[in-house]
C-alpha positions as CSV (number, residue, x, y, z in Angstrom):
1,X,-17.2,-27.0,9.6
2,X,-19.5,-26.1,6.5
3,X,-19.6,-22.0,6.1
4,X,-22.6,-20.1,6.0
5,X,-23.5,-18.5,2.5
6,X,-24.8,-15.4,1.8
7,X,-28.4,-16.1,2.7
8,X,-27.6,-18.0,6.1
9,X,-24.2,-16.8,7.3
10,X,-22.8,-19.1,10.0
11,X,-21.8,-17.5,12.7
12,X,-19.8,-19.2,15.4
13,X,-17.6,-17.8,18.5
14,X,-19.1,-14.4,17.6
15,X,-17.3,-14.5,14.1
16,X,-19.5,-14.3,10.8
17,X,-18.2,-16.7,8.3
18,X,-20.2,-16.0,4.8
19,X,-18.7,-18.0,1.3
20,X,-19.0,-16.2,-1.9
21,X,-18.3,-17.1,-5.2
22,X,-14.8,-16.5,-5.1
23,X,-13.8,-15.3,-1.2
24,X,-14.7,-16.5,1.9
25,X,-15.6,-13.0,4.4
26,X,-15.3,-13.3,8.1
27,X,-16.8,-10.9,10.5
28,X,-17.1,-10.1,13.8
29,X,-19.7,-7.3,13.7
30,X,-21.9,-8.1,16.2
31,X,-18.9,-7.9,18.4
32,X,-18.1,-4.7,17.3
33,X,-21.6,-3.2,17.9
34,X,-20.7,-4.3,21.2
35,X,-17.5,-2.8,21.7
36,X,-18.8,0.6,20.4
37,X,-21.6,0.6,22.7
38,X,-19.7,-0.2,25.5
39,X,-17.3,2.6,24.8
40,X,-19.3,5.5,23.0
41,X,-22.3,4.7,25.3
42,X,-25.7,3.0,24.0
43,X,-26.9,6.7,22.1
44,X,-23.8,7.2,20.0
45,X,-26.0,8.9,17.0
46,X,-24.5,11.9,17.7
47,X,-21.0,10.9,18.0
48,X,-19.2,11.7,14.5
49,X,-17.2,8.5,13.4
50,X,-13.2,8.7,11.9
51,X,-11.6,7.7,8.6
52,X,-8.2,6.2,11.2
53,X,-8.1,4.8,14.8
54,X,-5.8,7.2,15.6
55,X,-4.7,10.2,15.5
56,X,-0.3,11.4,14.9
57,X,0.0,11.6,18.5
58,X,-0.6,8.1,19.1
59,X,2.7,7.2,20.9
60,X,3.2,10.4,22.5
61,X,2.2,10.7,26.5
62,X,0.2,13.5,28.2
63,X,1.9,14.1,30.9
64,X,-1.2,16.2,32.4
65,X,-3.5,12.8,32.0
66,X,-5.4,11.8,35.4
67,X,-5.7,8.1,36.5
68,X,-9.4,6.9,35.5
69,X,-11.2,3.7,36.7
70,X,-8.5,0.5,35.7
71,X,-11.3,-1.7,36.1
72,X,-13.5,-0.5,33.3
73,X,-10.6,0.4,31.2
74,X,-9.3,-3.1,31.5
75,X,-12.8,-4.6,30.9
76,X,-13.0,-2.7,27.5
77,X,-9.6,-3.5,26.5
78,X,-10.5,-7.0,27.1
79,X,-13.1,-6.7,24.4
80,X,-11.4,-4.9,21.8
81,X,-8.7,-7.4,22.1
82,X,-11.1,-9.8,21.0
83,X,-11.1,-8.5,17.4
84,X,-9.4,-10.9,15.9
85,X,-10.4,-10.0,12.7
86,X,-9.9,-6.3,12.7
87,X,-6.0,-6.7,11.8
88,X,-6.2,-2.6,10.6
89,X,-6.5,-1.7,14.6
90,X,-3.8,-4.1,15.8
91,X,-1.4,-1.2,16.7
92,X,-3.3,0.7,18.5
93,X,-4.9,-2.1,20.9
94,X,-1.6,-3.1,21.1
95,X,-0.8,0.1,22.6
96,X,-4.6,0.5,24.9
97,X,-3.5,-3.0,26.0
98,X,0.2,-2.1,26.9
99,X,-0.9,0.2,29.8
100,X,-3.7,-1.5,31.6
101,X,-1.5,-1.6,34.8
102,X,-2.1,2.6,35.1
103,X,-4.4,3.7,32.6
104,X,-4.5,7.4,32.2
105,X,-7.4,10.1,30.5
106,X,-5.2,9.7,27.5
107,X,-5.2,6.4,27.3
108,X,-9.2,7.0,27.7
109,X,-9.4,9.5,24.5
110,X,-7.5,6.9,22.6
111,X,-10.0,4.3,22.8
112,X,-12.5,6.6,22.3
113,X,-11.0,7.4,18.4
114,X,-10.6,3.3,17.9
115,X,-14.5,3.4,18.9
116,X,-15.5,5.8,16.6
117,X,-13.5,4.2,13.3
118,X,-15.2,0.7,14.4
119,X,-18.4,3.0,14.2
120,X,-17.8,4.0,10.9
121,X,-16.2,0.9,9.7
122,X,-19.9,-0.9,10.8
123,X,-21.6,1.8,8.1
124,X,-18.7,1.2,5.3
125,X,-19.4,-3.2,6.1
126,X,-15.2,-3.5,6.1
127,X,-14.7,-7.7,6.3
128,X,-11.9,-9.3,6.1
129,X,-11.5,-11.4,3.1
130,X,-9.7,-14.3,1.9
131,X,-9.6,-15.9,-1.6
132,X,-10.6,-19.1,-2.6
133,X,-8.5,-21.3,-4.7
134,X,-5.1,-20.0,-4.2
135,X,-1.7,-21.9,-4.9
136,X,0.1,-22.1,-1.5
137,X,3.1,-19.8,-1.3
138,X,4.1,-18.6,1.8
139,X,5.1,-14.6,2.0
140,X,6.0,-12.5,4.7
141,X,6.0,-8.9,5.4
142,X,8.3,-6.7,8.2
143,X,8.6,-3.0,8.3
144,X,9.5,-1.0,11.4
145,X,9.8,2.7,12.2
146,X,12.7,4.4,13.9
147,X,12.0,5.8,17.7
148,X,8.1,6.8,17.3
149,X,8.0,5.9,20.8
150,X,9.4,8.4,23.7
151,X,12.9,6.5,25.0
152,X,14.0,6.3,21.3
153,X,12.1,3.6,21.3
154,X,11.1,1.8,17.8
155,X,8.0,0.1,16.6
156,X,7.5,-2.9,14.8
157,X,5.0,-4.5,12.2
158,X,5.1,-8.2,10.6
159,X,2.4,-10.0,9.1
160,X,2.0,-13.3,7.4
161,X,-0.1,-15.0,4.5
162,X,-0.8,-18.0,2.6
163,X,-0.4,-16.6,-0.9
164,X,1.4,-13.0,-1.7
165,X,-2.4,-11.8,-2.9
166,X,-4.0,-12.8,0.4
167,X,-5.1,-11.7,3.7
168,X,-2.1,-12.1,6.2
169,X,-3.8,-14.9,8.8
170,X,-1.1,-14.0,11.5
171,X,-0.3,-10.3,11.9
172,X,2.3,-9.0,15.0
173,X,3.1,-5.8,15.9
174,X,5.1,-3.6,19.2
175,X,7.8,-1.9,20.8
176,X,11.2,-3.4,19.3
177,X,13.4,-4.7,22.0
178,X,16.1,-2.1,23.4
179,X,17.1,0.5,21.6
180,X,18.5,0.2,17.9
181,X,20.7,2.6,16.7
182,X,19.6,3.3,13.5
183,X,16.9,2.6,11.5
184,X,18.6,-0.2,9.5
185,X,19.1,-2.2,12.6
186,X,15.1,-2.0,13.2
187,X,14.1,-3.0,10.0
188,X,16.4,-5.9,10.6
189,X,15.3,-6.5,14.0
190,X,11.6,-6.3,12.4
191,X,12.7,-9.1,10.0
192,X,13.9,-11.0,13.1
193,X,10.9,-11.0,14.8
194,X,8.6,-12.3,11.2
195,X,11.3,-15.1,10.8
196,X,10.6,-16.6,14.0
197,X,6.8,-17.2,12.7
198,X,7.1,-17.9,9.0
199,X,9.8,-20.9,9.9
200,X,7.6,-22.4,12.4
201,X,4.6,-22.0,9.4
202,X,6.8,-23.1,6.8
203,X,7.4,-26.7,8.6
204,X,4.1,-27.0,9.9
205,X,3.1,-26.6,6.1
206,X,5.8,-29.1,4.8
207,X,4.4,-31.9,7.3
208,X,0.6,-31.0,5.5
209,X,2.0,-30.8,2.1
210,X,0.9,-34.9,1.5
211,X,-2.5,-34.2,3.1
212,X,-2.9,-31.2,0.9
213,X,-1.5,-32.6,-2.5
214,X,0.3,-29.3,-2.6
215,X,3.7,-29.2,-4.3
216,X,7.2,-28.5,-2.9
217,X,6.2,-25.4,-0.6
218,X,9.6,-23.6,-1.9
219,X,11.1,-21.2,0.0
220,X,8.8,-18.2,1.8
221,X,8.8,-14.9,-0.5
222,X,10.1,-12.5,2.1
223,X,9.0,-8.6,1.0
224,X,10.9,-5.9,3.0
225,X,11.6,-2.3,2.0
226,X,15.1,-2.0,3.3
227,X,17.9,-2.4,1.3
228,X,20.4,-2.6,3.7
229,X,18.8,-5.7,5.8
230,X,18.6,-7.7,2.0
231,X,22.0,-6.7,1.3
232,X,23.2,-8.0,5.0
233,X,21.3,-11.4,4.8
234,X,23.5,-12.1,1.6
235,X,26.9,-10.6,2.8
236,X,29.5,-13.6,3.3
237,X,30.6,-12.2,6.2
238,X,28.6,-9.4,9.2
239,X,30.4,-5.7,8.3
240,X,32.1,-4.1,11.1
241,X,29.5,-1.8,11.3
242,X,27.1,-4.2,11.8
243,X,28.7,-6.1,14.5
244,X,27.1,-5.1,17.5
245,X,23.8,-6.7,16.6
246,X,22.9,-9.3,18.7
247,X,23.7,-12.6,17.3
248,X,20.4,-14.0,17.9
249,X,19.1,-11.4,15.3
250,X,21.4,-12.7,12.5
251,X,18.7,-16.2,12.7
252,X,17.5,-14.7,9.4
253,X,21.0,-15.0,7.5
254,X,20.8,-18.2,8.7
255,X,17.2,-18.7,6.8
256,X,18.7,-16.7,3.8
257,X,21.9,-18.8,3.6
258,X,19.5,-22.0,4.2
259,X,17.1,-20.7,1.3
260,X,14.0,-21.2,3.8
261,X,13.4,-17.6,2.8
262,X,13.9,-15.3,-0.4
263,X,14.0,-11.8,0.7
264,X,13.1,-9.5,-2.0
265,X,13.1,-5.8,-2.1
266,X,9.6,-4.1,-2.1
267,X,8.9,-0.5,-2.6
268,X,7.7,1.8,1.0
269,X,4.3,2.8,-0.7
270,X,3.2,-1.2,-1.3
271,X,4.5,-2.0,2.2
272,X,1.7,-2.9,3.4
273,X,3.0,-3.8,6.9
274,X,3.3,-0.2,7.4
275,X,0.0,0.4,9.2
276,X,1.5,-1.5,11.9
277,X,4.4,0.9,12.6
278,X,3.0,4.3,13.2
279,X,-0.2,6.6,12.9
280,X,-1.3,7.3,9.3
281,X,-3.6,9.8,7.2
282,X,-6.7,8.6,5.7
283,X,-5.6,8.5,2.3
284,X,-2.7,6.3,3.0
285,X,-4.1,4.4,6.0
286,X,-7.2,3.3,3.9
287,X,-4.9,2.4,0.7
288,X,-2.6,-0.1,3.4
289,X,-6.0,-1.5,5.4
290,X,-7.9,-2.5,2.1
291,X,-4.4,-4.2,1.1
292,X,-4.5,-6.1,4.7
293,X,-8.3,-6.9,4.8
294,X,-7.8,-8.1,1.3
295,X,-10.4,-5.5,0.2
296,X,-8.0,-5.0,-2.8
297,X,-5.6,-7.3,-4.1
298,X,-1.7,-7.2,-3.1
299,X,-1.1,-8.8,-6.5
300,X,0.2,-5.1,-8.1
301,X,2.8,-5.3,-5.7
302,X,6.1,-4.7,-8.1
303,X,8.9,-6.4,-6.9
304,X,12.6,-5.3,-7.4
């Protein structure tokens, strides 16, 4: 595939693929015109956008909500899920998505928000961008946050990239799996859940090293922001207190002890995985999404 340039963009499966000097953006606006039409209604001039998708109350149910039409809900989910490109609204179409089965009013005004950000993320022309020229190095990031969902239930965010100072190209977020007891045991769960993906990457890139003339790959640069997962991943032996993890979840001491992955410790304010995990302000949630979208650099990420 040859990509468009400035002048004549290629666009292709509704995604806008324009190569600059030193970063290749891809786009999906026209989609996203779409998808704000379709929810804000064809006159939307009058409709204020938002600085976030959503609002602190994101996980939190209405119990006075009335059932609305699943049909149109479902269509409109269908588009936003689409947005492959739009990794800084993952979490909350993951959660629109999540109840299609009984959609509720809530569920209705919650689009509605994600609508209006994609209106003003049209005006600020947000792409996602990915830099040209970079030395492969595998890195991934996991972060979760402890019961945000009603059940004591636990969010997760993981996201993976080709370099530590570019774009993640996979990004996975949702509710954890039962219930962990603390908040250590979701960050390690979190890590779980970004180990599955980065192995399968790493030995998918090991079999393309030779085609790429790329050197030994080394193993992937694992940021989290939990000391107590870092420290358990290079404990001889599982703690007592840590024994009633399920085993499968101990698959990354296995990648530690196997140096397919370097876990290394990385501040809370730099993680940038954090969008996926809960509702932010706009100061902080547009610090994290130009991070992602590789608007700004992850390269000032400080590593300790």
């Amino acid at each position: 595939m040859t990509y468009g340039t400035i002048d004549t963009p290629l666009n292709h499966a509704g995604h806008v693929f324009v190569l600059r000097e030193d970063h290749l953006e891809v786009n999906q606006l026209p989609h996203i015109q779409n998808c704000v039409e379709e929810i804000l209604g064809t006159n939307h001039s009058s409709i204020r956008s938002r600085l976030t998708p959503s609002s602190m109350d994101l996980f939190t149910v209405d119990k006075t909500a009335t059932p609305i039409d699943i049909e149109r809900y479902r269509k409109r989910v269908g588009m936003l899920l689409y947005l492959q490109t739009c990794f800084d609204i993952t979490k909350e179409i993951n959660y629109l998505a999540a109840h299609v089965a009984a959609p509720t009013s809530d569920h209705e005004a919650k689009m509605f928000k994600v609508a209006q950000y994609l209106k003003g993320r049209i005006t600020s022309g947000i792409t996602l961008k990915f830099p040209l020229g970079c030395t492969i190095r595998l890195t991934a990031w996991a972060d979760a946050s402890f019961r945000v969902h009603p059940g004591a239930r636990s969010q997760y965010g993981a996201m993976v990239a080709i370099n530590p100072n570019a774009a993640p190209f996979w990004v996975s977020c949702g509710k954890l799996p039962g219930v962990p007891v603390s908040a250590y045991e979701a960050e390690y769960v979190a890590a779980f859940k970004a180990c599955q993906r980065t192995e399968y990457f790493r030995q998918f890139l090991r079999v393309l090293a030779p085609i790429l003339r790329s050197p030994e790959l080394g193993p992937v640069l694992f940021r989290d922001d939990n000391q107590a997962v870092i420290k358990l991943t290079a404990a001889p032996d599982i703690p007592k207190r840590s024994r009633h993890i399920d085993v499968k979840y101990h698959f990354v001491r296995h990648l530690a002890k196997a140096r397919h992955i370097e876990l290394m410790y990385l501040k809370t304010d730099l993680m940038t995985a954090d969008i996926f995990t809960k509702p932010l302000g706009p100061t902080r949630f547009r610090f994290l999404r130009d991070r992602l979208l590789g608007i700004t650099t992850m390269g000032g990420d400080k590593l300790e």
